[in-house]
N, C-alpha and C positions, 0 to 999 in steps of 0.2 A: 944309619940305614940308607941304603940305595933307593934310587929312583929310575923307576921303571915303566914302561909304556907297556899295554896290551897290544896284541898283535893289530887291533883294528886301526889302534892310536897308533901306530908306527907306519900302517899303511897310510893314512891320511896325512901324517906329519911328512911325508916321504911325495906326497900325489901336492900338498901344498906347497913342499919347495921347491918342484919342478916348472907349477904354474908361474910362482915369483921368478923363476930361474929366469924363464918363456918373457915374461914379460921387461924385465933387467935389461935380456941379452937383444929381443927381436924389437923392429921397429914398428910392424904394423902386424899382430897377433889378432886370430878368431877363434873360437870356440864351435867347433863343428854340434851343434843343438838339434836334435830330432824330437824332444820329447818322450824319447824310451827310458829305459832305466839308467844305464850308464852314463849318458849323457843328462841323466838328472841329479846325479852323483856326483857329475864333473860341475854340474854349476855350481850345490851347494859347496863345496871345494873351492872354486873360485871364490866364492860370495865371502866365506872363512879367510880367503888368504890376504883377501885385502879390505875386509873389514875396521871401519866402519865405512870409510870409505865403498864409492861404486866399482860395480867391475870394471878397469879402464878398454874390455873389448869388446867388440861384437857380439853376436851370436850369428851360426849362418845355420840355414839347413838345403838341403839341396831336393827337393820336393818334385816326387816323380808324379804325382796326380793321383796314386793309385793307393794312398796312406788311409789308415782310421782314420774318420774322422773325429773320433772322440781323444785321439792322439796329437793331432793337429790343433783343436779346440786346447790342448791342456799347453800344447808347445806354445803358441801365443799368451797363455794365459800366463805363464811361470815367464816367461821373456818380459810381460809387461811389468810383473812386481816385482823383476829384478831393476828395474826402469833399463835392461841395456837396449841395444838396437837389433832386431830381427831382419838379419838378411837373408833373402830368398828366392833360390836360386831356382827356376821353374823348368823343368824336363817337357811340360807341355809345349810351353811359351819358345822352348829352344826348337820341337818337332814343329812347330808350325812356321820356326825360320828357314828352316831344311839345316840346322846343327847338327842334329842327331835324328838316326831313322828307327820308329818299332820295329823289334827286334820280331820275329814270330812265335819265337814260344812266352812271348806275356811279358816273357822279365824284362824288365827296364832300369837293373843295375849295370849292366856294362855300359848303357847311354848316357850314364850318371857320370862317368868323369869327363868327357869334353864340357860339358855343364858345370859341372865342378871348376876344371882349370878357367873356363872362361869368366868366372866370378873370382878366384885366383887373381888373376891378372889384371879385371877392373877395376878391383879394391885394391890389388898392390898390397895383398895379405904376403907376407913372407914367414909364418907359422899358424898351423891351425894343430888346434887340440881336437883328437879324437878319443873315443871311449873306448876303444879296442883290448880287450885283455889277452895275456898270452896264452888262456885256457882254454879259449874259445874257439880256434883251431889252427891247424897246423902252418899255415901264411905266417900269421901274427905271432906265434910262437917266437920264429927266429929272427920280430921286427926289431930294432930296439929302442928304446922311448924314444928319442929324436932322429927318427927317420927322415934320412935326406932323399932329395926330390932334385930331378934336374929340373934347364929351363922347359922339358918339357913337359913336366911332372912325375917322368916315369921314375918307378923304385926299382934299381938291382939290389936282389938280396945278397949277390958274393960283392958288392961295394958299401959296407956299412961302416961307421965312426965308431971304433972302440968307446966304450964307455966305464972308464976302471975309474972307483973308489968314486964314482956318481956324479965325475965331472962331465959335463954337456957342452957339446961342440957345435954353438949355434949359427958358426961362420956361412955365412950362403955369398955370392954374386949375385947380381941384379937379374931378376926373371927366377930364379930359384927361390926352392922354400925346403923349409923343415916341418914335416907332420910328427906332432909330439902327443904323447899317449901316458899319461900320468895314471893311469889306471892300470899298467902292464902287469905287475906283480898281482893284482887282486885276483880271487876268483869268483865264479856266479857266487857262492857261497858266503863269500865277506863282501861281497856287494849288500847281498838282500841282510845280513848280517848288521851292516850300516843301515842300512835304513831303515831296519825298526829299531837300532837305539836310534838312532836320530830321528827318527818319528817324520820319514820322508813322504809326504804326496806323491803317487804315482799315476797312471790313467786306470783306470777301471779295469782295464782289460788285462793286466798283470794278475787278477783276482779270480777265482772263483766263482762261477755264477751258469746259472739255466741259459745257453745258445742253444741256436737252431745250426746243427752242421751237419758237413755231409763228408763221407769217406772216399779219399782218392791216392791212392797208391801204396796205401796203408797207415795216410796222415787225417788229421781232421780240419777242415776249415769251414768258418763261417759261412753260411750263405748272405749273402749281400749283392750291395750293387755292383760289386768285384767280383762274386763268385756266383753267378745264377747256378741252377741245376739244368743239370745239360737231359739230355733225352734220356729215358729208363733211371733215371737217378732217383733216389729217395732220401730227403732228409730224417734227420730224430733230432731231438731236443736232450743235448748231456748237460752233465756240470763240466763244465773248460776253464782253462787260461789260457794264457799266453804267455809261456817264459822267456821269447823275445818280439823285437816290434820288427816290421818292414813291409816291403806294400802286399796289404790285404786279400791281392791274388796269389801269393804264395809262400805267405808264412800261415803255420798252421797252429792251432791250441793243443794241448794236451789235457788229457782229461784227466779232474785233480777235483779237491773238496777243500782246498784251500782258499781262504777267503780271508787269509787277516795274515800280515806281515809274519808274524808269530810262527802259522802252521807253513808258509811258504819256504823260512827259514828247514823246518825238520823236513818239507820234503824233499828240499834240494840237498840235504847232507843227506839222503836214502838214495837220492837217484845216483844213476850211475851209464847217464847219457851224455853228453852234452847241451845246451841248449840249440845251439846252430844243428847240431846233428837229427836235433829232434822234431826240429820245427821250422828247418829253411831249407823251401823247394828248390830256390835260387841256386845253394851248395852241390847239390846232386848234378848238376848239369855235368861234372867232371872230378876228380877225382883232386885237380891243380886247380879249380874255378877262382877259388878266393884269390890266389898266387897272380892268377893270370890279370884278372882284373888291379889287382895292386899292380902290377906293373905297369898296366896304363894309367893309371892316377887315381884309380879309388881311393878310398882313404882305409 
């Protein structure tokens, strides 16, 4: 009788030997760590691949000031009972050297990659793991797991590394890097999928529960210390989540009655949005946004 893997099993067997691959080939690897769901996927992943043993890398997150804080609280929390090391890379700390300038319309993704490369370069990382899946949108679609970077950081999408039969080309020069994405193949769907078999901890805000929010453009966001109510505005109090994380003035919840891994799983095999589509202000600014900002060194 043959032996066989389920779909989920072949995903992870597949996101595990790209991590071992990452580690084999590169000299000085990070784990780009936010605390959101993907990147809490990619730890337990990690934690699996080189079990019992510790992770031998990092974690970095790049921390624009403007995050949950209940998301931040869990990304230190998970960083310390993996024992690895938390590096953090501060978008305030960098605006108050004159690195990078606020931007005026709020977001503070595009100031994220000179803050990005300059922790790059300090650490002499020459691969970082991102969560990025290809279903997420149209940028990341055509990345392929080991996306090269120059010495500048910047990605061309018509210069990419063939990748046949799952061999990975982790050759770089000094000042270069490769951003590697072992999540590529998965979608929202066998993420959340994994983690309620694996009985994953998430932050609260993935969940289900009574906010106070208010409607702007025909999305919903928290009111908070991110999001006051501006003049003539009115909050209500819904049930929301959050099907993905990012800074708390412009990613928005969706309003759901899912509250347990279980009913999250059937409503994301009902929906027929995407997650970024649904819930990132950031996305809207352009049609090419993600694209553009990858080529300057997002991740």
């Amino acid at each position: 009788m043959g032996y066989s893997l389920s779909q989920l099993r072949e995903l992870e067997a597949e996101s595990i030997h790209i991590i071992r691959e990452v580690a084999a080939e590169m000299q000085r690897p990070c784990l780009l760590f936010s605390g959101g769901k993907d990147s809490v996927v990619m730890s337990v992943l990690a934690a699996k691949a080189f079990a019992p043993a510790r992770i031998p890398f990092p974690f970095m997150h790049v921390d624009t000031g403007l995050n949950f804080p209940e998301v931040i609280e869990f990304r230190d929390r998970r960083a310390a009972e993996l024992g690895v090391e938390m590096v953090v890379a501060s978008v305030p700390e960098a605006m108050a050297r004159g690195l990078v300038r606020e931007e005026p319309n709020g977001s503070r993704n595009r100031i994220q990659s000179p803050v990005l490369l300059e922790a790059v370069e300090k650490h002499k990382f020459d691969a970082l793991f991102g969560g990025a899946r290809r279903d997420e949108e149209k940028a990341r679609a055509k990345e392929r797991v080991f996306s090269f970077r120059d010495e500048f950081g910047q990605w061309d999408p018509k210069n990419q590394r063939p990748e046949l039969w799952n061999l990975y080309n982790g050759r770089v020069f000094p000042g270069e890097n490769i951003r590697v994405f072992p999540l590529s193949n998965w979608t929202e769907l066998d993420t959340w999928q994994y983690i309620e078999t694996e009985n994953i901890e998430l932050p609260s805000l993935y969940y289900a529960a009574e906010r106070e929010v208010v409607e702007r453009d025909g999305m919903l966001y928290a009111v908070n210390e991110f999001v006051p109510l501006k003049d003539g505005e009115t909050s209500s109090v819904r049930s929301v989540r959050y099907r993905t994380m990012g800074d708390a003035n412009l990613t928005a919840a969706v309003e759901s009655e899912a509250d347990t891994n279980e009913k999250v799983v059937a409503e994301i095999a009902a929906s027929r949005l995407t997650e970024r589509g649904a819930t990132r202000g950031d996305d809207k600014v352009s049609e090419a946004a993600m694209e553009d900002r990858k080529k300057e060194g997002y991740f």
